[in-house]
C-alpha positions as CSV (number, residue, x, y, z in Angstrom):
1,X,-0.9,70.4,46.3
2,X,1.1,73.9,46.2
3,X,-2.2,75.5,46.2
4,X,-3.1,73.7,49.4
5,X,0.1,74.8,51.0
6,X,-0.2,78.4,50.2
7,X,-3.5,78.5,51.2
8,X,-2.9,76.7,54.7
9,X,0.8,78.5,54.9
10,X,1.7,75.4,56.6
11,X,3.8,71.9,55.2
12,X,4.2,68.8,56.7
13,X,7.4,68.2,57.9
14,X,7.6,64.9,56.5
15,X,7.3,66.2,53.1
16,X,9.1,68.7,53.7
17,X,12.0,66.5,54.1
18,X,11.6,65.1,50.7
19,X,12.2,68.4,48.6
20,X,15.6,69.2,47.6
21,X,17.2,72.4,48.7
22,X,15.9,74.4,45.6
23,X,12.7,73.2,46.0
24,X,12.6,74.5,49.6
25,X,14.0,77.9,48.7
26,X,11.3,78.5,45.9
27,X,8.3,77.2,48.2
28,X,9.7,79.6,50.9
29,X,9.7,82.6,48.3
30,X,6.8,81.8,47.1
31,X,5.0,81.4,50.9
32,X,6.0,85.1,51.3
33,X,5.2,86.5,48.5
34,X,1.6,85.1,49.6
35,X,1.8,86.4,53.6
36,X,2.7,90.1,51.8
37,X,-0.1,90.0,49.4
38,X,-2.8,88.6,52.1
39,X,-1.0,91.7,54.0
40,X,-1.0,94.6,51.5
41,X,-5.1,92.9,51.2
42,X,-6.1,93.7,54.5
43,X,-4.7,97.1,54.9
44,X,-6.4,98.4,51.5
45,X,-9.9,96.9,53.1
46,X,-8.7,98.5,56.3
47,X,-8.5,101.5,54.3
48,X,-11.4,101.2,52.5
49,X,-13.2,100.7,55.8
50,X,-12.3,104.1,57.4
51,X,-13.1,106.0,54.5
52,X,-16.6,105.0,53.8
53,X,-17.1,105.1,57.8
54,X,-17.2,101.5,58.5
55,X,-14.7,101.3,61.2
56,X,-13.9,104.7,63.9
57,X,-9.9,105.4,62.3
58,X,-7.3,104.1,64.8
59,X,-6.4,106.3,67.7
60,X,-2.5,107.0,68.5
61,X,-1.6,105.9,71.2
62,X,-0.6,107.9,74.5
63,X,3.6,108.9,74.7
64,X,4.7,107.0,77.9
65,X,4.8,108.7,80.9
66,X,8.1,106.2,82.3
67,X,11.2,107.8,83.3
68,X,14.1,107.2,85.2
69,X,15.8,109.0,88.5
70,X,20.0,109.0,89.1
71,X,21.3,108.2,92.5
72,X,22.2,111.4,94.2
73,X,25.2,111.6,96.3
74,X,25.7,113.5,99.8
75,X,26.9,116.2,97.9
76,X,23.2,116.4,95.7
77,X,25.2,115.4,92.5
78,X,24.8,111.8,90.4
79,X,26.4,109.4,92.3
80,X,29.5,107.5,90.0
81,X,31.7,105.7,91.0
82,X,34.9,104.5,89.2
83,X,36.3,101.1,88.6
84,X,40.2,101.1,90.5
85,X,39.3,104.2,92.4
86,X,37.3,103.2,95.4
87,X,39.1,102.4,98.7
88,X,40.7,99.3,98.5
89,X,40.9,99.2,94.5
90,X,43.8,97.9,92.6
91,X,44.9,100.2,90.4
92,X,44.0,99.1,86.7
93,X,47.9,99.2,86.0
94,X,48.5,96.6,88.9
95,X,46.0,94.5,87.6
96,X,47.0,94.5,84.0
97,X,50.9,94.0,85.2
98,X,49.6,90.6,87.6
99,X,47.5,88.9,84.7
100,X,50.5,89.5,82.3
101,X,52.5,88.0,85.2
102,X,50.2,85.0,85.8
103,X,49.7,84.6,81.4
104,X,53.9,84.5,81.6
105,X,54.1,81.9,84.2
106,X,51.7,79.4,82.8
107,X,53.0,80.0,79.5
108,X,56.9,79.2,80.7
109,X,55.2,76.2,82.6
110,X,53.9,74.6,80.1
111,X,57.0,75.1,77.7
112,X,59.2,73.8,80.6
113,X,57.0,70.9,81.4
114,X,57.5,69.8,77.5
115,X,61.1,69.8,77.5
116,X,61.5,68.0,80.6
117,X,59.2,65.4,79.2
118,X,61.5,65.2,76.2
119,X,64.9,65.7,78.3
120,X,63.6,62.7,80.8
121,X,63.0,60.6,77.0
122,X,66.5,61.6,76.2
123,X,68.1,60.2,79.4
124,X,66.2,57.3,79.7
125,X,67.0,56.3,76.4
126,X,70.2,56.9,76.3
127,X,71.1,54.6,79.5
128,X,69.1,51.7,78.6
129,X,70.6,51.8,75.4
130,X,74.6,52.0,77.2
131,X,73.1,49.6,79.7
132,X,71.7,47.2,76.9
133,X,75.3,47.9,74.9
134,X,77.1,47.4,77.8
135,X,75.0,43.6,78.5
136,X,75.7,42.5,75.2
137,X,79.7,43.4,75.2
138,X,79.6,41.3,78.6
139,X,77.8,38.4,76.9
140,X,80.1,38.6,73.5
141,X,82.9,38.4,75.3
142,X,81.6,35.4,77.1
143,X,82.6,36.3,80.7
144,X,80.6,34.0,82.5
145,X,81.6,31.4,80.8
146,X,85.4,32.2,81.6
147,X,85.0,33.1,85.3
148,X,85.1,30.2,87.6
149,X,82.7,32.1,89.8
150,X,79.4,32.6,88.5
151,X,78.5,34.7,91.6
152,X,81.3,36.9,91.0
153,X,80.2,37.9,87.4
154,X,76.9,38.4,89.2
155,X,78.4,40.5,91.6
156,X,80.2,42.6,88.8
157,X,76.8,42.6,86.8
158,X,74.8,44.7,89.6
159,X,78.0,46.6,89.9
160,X,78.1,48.3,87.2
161,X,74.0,49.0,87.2
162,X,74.0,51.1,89.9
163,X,77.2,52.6,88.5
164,X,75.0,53.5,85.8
165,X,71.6,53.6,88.1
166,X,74.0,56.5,89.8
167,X,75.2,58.3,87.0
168,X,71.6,58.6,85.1
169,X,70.3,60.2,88.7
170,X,73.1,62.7,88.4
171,X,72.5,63.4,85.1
172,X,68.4,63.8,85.7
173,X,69.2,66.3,88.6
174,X,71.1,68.4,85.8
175,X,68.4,68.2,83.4
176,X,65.8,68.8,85.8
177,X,68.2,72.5,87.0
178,X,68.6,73.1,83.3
179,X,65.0,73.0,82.4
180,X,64.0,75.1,85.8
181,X,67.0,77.6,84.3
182,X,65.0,78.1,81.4
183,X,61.6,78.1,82.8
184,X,62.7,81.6,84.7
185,X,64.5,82.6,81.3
186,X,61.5,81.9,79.0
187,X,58.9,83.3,81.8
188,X,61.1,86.9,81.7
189,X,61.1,86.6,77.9
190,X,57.2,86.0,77.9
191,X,56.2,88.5,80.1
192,X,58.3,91.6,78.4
193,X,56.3,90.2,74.7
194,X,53.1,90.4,76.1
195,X,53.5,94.0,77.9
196,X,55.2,95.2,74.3
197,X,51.9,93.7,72.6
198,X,49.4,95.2,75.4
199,X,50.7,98.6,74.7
200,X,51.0,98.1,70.7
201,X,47.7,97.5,71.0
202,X,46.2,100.2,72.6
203,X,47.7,102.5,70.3
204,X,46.1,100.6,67.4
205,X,43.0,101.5,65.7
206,X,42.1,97.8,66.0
207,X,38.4,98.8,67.1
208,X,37.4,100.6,63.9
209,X,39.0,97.5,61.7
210,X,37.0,95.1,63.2
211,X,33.6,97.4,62.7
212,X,34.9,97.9,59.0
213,X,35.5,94.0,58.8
214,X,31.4,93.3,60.1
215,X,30.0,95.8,57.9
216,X,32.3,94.4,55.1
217,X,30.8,90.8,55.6
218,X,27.0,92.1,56.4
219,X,27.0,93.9,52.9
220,X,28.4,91.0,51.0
221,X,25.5,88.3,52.9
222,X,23.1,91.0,52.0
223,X,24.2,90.6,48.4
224,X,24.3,87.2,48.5
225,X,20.8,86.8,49.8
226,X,19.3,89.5,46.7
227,X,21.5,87.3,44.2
228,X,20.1,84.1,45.7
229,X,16.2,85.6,45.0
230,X,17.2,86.9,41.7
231,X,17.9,83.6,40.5
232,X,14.9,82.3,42.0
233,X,12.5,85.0,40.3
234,X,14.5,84.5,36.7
235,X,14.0,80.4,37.0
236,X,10.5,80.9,37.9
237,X,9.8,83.2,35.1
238,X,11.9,81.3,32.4
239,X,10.0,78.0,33.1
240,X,6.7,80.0,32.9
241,X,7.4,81.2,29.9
242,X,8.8,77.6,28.2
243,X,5.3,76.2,29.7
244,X,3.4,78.3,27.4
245,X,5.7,78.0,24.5
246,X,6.2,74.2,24.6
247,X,5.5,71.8,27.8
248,X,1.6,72.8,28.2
249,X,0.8,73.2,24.6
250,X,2.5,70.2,23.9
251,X,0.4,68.4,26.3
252,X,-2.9,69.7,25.3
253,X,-2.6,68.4,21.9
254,X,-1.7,65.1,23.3
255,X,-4.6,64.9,25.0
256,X,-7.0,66.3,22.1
257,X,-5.2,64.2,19.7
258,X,-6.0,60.8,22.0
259,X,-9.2,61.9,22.6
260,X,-9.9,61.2,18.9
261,X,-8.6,57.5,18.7
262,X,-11.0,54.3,19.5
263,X,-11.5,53.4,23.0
264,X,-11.3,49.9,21.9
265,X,-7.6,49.2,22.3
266,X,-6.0,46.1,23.7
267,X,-4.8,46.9,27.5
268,X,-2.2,44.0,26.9
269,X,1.6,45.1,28.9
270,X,4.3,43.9,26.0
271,X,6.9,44.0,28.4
272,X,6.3,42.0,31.6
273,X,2.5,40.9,31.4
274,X,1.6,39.5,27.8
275,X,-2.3,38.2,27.2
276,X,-5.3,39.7,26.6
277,X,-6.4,42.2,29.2
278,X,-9.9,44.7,29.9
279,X,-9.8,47.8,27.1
280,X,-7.1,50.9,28.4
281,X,-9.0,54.4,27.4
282,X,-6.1,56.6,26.6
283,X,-5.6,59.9,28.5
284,X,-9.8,60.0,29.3
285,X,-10.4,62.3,31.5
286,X,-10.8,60.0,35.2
287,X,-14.2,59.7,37.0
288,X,-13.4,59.0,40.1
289,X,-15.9,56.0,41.8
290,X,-14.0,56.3,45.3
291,X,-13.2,58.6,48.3
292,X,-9.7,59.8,48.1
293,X,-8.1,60.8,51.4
294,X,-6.5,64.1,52.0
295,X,-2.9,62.0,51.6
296,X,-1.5,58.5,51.4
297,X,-2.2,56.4,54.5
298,X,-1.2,52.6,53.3
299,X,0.2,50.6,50.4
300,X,-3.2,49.4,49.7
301,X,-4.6,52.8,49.3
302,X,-1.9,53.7,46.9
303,X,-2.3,50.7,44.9
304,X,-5.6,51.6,44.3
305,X,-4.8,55.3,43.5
306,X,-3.2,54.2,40.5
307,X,-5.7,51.9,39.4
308,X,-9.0,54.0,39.8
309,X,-7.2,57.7,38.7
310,X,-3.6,57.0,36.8
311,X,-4.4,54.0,35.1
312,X,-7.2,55.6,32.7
313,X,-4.3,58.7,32.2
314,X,-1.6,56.0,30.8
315,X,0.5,56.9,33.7
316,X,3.7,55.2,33.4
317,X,3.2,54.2,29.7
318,X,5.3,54.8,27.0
319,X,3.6,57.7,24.5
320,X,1.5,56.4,21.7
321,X,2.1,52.5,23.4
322,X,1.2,49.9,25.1
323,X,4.4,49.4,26.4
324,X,5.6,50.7,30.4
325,X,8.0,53.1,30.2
326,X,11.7,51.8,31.2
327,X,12.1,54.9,33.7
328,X,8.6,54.0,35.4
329,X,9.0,52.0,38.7
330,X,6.6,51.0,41.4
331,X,6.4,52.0,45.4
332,X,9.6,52.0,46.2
333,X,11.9,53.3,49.1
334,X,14.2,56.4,48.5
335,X,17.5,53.8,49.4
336,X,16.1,51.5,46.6
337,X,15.9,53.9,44.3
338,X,19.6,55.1,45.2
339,X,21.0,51.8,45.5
340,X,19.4,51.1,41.6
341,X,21.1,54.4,40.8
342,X,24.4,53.6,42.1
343,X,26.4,52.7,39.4
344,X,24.7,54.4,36.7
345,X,26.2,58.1,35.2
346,X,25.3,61.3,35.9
347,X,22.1,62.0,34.4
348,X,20.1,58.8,34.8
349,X,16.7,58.4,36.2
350,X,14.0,56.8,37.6
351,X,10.2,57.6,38.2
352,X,8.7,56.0,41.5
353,X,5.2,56.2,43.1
354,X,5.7,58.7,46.3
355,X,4.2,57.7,49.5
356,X,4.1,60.7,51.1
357,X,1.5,62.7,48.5
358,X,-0.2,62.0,45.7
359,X,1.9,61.8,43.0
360,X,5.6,60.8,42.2
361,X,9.0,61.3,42.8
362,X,11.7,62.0,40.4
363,X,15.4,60.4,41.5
364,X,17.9,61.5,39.5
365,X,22.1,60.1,39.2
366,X,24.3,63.7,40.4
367,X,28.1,62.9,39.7
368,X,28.1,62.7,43.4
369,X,25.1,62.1,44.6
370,X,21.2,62.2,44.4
371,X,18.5,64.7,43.8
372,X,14.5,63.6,44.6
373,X,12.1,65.4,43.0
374,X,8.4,65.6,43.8
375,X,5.7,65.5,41.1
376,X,2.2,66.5,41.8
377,X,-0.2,64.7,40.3
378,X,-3.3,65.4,42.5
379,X,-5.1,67.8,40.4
380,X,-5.5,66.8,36.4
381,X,-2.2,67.7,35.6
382,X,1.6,66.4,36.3
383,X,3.9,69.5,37.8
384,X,7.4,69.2,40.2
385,X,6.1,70.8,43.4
386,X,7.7,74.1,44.4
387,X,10.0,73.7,41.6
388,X,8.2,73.9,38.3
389,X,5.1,76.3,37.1
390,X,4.4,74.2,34.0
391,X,1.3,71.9,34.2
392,X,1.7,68.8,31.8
393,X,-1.2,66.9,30.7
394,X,0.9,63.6,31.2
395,X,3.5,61.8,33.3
396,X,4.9,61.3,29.8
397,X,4.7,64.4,28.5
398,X,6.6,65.8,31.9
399,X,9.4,63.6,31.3
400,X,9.9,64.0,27.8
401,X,10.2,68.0,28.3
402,X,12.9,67.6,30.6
403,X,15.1,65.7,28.3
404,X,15.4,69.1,26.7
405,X,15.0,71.4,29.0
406,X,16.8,71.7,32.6
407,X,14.6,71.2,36.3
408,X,16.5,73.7,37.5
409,X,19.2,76.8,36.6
410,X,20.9,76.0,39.5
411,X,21.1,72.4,39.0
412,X,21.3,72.0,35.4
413,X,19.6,68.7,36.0
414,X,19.0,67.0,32.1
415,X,16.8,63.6,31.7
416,X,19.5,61.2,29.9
417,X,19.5,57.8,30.9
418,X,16.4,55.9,32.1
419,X,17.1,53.2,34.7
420,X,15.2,49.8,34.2
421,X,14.1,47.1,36.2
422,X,16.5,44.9,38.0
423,X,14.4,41.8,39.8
424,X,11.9,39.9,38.3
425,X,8.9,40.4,38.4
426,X,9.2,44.2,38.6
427,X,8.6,46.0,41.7
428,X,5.6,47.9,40.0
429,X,3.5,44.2,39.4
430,X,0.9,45.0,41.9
431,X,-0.2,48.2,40.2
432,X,-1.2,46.1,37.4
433,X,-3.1,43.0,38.5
């Protein structure tokens, strides 16, 4: 599958959606390392070419003949013509001293629209309060029930609101003058602290900070990005290495080792299907007896996948068994694989037939969150795609090599736990009728 992507230098974006972030990064790097060798090909054929005559060598091309013509004034010179100077300019000083005006007023606006807001709380709090107060003395002291006339204490009741009606209008007009006092105050104040900060400023080297600053922050992104393809280049090469030393050797003599045992063993599942079943060859190389397409296009085609090329590998069994493997699940979605993931620790896994290529996909239990991996298993061998260089001959022998060694250096992703089955029968039943 990787080789098909470098060779097409194009992925689907659906897959591409299923690799993690690492796996992204490394496919990228590894997609232009490809476009600069199919580069640095052609121009040694070029070269090759114009040496031995095949091709005329490549002419330079002309210097332009453009160029450009100033405006001439009456006077034959170039015309120019500066800002503030031409009849009926402002002055840049008269312009500068309205804005900081304008930037004053609104300023002192604002400010004076927020204390009036609060001032107008104030008062209106503080009279319905007296008011209320005042209500409640009336009523404790049972007037109306003392005064023969009930019209009277009426009478005395809208009395003394617009007593207080009158003396909370007297007391808004106040406020309102006070905070109009201070609106011309605070404006005055404003505009003085922004014609001190206008000239600070232009006696400040504040232009050369901000082009130390940039190059400050391009230098350390560069850095980042060389660290970033470092780390890339030393995971690739480390996992190359522990391929030769133990996951592909380890494989191989799986396979040679397998190849010497009888083909006559019982294809019975221990776990979830018991009875007698057809003969299992173990990890024989598959013939295949169908046309597979280019990718997964249904369920059905899937299913049948499995049966024709992953079945005869042991795919999904247990090494040296009979027995499924606990981590080994069937087609499932990447939320049903999350949600049987949910409450287990960091570290626990799952392996579930991918949809989208053919192969797997790895889930794996973050402290928060998820990881999916891919697993290539269109070719004779089991890789993570984009991620891994080691081939394993099994689906087995790929799991049981990152129990002890990490996916990634970035990661530090360890096989610990496997996660079972939940529902009965298993989700992976139909692979196996």
């Amino acid at each position: 599958m990787l080789q098909q992507i470098l060779h097409d230098m194009y992925i689907d974006p659906e897959l591409l959606t299923e690799l993690s972030d690492v796996q992204k990064h490394i496919l990228f790097y590894k997609m232009r390392e490809e476009q600069l060798r199919r580069w640095r090909e052609h121009e040694a054929w070029e070269a090759l070419a114009e040496a031995e005559g095949l091709r005329p060598p490549k002419v330079k091309r002309a210097a332009s003949d453009k160029h450009i013509q100033w405006l001439l004034g009456a006077d034959g010179e170039v015309w120019v013509w500066i800002m503030g100077e031409g009849p009926g300019d402002k002055p840049y000083e008269e312009i500068s001293e309205e804005l900081i005006a304008e930037r004053a007023r609104l300023q002192a606006q604002r400010e004076a629209e927020e204390l009036w807001r609060q001032k107008e709380a104030e008062i209106t709090n503080k009279f319905r309060d007296a008011l209320a107060n005042e209500k409640a003395r009336i009523l404790a002291e049972r007037w109306k029930v003392e005064m023969e006339d009930r019209k009277a204490a009426k009478v005395l009741e809208e009395r003394i609101h617009e007593e207080f009606k009158r003396k909370e209008q007297e007391e808004r007009k106040q406020g309102e003058e006070q905070i109009r006092l201070q609106e011309e105050q605070r404006a005055k104040e404003l505009y003085w602290t922004l014609k001190q900060a206008q000239l600070q400023s232009q006696a400040s080297e504040k232009e050369e900070q901000e082009w130390e600053e940039q190059l400050r922050r391009s230098k350390a992104a560069d850095e980042e990005r060389s660290r970033r393809a470092q780390r890339a280049r030393d995971e690739y090469r480390r996992l190359s290495l522990r391929a030769i030393q133990k996951g592909t050797v380890a494989g191989l003599s799986f396979m040679f080792r397998e190849l010497g045992q009888s083909h006559e063993q019982e294809a019975r599942l221990y776990h979830h299907f018991p009875g007698p079943g057809p003969p299992l060859p173990l990890a024989m190389p598959v013939s295949r007896t169908w046309e597979r397409p280019l990718r997964p296009i249904s369920r059905e085609v899937i299913v049948r996948w499995f049966k024709e090329e992953q079945l005869p590998r042991q795919a999904g069994f247990e090494r040296n068994t009979k027995s499924i493997a606990p981590w080994f699940h069937g087609i499932i979605s990447r939320e049903d694989a999350e949600g049987l993931l949910e409450n287990m620790t960091e570290g626990a896994f799952l392996v579930r037939i991918s949809e989208k290529i053919w192969g797997y996909t790895l889930s794996y239990r973050l402290q928060k969150g998820f990881k999916h991996f891919l697993v290539d298993a269109s070719g004779d061998f089991y890789s993570f795609l984009g991620v891994d260089p080691n081939r394993h001959a099994t689906l087995t022998d790929l799991i049981d090599f990152h129990k002890e060694e990490i996916i990634t250096v970035s990661g530090g992703e360890l096989l610990q736990e496997p996660c079972g089955q939940r529902d009965s029968p298993p989700d992976y039943h139909l692979l196996f009728e």
